[in-house]
Steps between C-alpha positions, in 0.01 A plus 500: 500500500462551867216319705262776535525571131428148387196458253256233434255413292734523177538193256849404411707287378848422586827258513606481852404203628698306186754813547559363855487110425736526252780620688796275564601406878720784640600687804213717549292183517729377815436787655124464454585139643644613746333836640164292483576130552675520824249552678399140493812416694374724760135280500785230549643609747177592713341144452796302538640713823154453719459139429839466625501683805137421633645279719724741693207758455330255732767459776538682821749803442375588152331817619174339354196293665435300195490132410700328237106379335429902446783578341521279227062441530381845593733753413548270141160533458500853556760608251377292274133671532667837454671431192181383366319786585775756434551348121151524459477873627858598343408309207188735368694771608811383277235464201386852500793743649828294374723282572775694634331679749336183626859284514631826692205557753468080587876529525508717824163364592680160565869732574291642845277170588817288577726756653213542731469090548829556633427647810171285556441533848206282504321208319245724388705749390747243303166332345363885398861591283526142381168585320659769355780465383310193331290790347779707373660200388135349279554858330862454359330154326278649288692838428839350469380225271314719275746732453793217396275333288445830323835575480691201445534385093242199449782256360628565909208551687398088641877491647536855630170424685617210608832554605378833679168287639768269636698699649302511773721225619806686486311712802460179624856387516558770677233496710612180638852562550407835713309306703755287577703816638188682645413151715849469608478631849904498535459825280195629525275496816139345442302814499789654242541289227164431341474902524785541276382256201185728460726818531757345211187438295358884584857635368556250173101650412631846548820433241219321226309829551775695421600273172160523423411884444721434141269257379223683213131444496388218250473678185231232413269700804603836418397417150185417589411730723558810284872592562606329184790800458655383842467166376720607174739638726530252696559215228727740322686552827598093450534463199787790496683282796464173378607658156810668657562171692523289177611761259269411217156605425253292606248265276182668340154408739272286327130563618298771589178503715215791516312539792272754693657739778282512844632543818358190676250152444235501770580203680155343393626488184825335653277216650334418170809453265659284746198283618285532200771569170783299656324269662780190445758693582329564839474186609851444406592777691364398836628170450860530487438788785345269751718170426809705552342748789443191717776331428757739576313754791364162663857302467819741517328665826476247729871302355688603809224374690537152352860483553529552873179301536530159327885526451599725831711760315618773693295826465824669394601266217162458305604801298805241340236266342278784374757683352614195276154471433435842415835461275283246290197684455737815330648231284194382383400825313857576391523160360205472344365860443644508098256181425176689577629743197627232233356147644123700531297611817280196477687274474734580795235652732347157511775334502637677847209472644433142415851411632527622852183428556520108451894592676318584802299247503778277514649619815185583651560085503795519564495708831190263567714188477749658796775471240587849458799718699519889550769478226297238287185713538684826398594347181155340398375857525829673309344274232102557526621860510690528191233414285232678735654817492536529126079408507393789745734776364324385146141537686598933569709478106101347386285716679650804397562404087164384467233766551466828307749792622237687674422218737846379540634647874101425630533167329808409668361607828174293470677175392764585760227591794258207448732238447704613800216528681360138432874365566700723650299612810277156558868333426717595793206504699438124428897433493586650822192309679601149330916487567377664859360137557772329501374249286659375203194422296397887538800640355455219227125596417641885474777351203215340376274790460800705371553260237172393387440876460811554274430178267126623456646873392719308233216364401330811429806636318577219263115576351479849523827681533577761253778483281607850535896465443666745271179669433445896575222551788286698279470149266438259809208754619408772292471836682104607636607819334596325134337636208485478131784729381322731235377775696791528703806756535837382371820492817842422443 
């Protein structure tokens, strides 16, 4: 059924959702993996890459008049405000029209914002397409997330989040070993260089966007919203792949659900099934968002900083430390990712949390005490990270499980927006002012925030997480649109 012919208001009842969780792990889901999770290492790349280069930003030659403090305090700040307001503008959007036309559109929204932060000519100007490539970028959270989790078999979907979540530090990796070329003057002049990592980032978007057109529209939305035949199709379409690919039929689906077609929720009734219906899982949700927000927007901007500070690492080798570091935070998910489906989110969301935030604690002491190196430093954080990066990819794998279907993308971008906003735009504004001191007990007091922040989210989880492994969406939050099945009109 084509868009324009799509109808609504019919009752029906149908097996796609447990059509769709059913389905063994196969190729088509890599390339769902990987024509919607990559763009993660992009976010990577972008964070990782200005925190690593403010300082040269700031020297004479760099074709800029900016200080080191407004890269990693201001122009943080600033892409870190955009993404919150771009998930929360991209993330109604996502609800209503789809979420393959949103992942597209935010897509070349961020493609164009950082090819034109490559030929920043002025502070302002760099500050103005920081915000928005952090606005194309706040998109891709909630559209990309909803769309895996809707695609992606339950007894898979906590470690696929995860590990694509995560990967955000494979763009990070890179991010700091390209800095490490684009500050290396004996190759690339000052003003050159920094240019070229934004390019490299413009042209890897442009090859996702390119991957991406072959990825469907969640059949769970076109369900609801009255193209239920281009649903079928598009199930069907799978099943005959992953069929071909295994050469045996596939197991019988076990579960239907009935529901209501409309074409959207007004967003009123949004508000009131997550603050009023779900109330628990709310609070939940902007826990884990602002312990891990702070944490990592207030922390992993301002590391170079810290190195050439209170250790006097050269601008151009900061990139070494933070790509070992970055290294740990990938492993963390990969390592741990298959325990949030068999161990239990509770269980392990608390548990993460709980860990690197006592972890960071410790060498908050430790860096108090004068007994940490640059090396020594590094590998306190490798550690922190490991278990911290499993907790915040599981705060984007909560937020978007938990809530009803019709709520999920504007869920995502709420939780996302507010908790970023309380920790990830008051956090490298704090950070960059404290390690700009000087003084050790600052930087200290910054750990300590971080960590207390982290424990206090664990906290949260260990009462009210929601033990949502294995289970179909539909059962973890039934559908606004659910009704009782006798009225309704029989699909395949």
């Amino acid at each position: 059924m084509a868009t324009a012919e799509a109808e609504t208001g019919r009752t029906v009842t149908t097996a796609i959702p447990a059509r769709l969780d059913r389905l063994p792990w196969s190729r088509w889901h890599w390339t769902i993996v990987v024509g919607l999770g990559t763009v993660w290492i992009l976010d990577g790349l972008e964070v990782t890459v200005v925190g690593n280069i403010a300082s040269r930003l700031s020297e004479p030659g760099s074709g800029l008049s900016i200080s080191s403090a407004q890269v990693t305090g201001t122009a943080a700040a600033l892409y870190v405000a955009g993404a919150c307001v771009g998930a929360l503008f991209w993330g109604r959007l996502t609800d209503r029209y789809g979420r393959k036309r949103l992942f597209m559109i935010t897509l070349a929204v961020y493609l164009a914002a950082t090819a034109l932060t490559a030929v920043s000519f002025d502070a302002w100007w760099f500050f103005l397409f920081r915000f928005l490539t952090g606005f194309g970028i706040g998109g891709e959270y909630a559209a990309i997330n909803s769309a895996i989790d809707e695609l992606i078999p339950a007894a898979y979907r906590g470690r696929v989040d995860l590990i694509i979540n995560g990967s955000f530090w494979v763009g990070a990796v890179g991010g700091s070993l390209l800095s490490i070329l684009a500050l290396n003057t004996g190759i690339l002049a000052a003003d050159v260089g920094w240019r070229l990592t934004f390019a490299l980032g413009a042209v890897l978007a442009l090859v996702i966007l390119l991957v991406r057109r072959h990825v469907p529209e969640s059949p769970r939305w076109l369900l609801i919203h009255g193209r239920d035949r281009e649903a079928e199709e598009v199930v069907t379409d799978i099943e005959g792949r992953i069929e071909s690919e295994r050469g045996e039929p596939l197991p019988e689906p076990h579960g239907e659900i009935t529901i209501h077609q409309r074409r959207s929720v007004s967003f009123v009734e949004i508000a009131r099934t997550v603050f009023a219906d779900y109330r628990r899982r709310a609070v939940l949700g902007f826990s884990l968002f602002i312990g891990q927000a702070f944490l990592y927007n207030a922390i992993t901007f301002g590391f170079g900083a810290i190195l050439t500070k209170f250790f006097h690492v050269p601008s151009d080798h900061t990139g070494y430390y933070f790509a070992v570091i970055a290294a740990g935070n990938f492993l963390g998910p990969l390592l741990l990712g298959r325990l949030f489906d068999t161990v239990g989110r509770r269980v392990m969301i608390s548990s993460t949390y709980l860990l690197s935030g006592l972890l960071l604690f410790g060498t908050a002491w430790l860096f108090g005490r004068g007994t940490l190196s640059a090396g020594t430093l590094t590998a306190c954080w490798c550690v922190v990270l490991f278990f911290a990066s499993a907790g915040a990819s599981s705060a984007y794998l909560t937020v978007s499980e938990i809530f009803p279907m019709e709520t999920r993308a504007m869920s995502i971008a709420f939780f996302y927006a507010l908790g970023t906003a309380a920790g990830g735009i008051s956090g490298p504004l704090l950070f960059a002012d404290l390690t700009s001191t000087g003084r050790v007990g600052d930087t200290v007091l910054a750990f300590q925030i971080g960590a207390a922040l982290m424990c206090a989210a664990g906290l949260v989880a260990a009462f009210l997480a929601v033990k949502a492994e294995r289970r179909s969406l539909e059962d973890i939050a039934t559908p606004l649109t659910a009704v009782q099945a006798p009225e309704a009109e029989a699909l395949p």
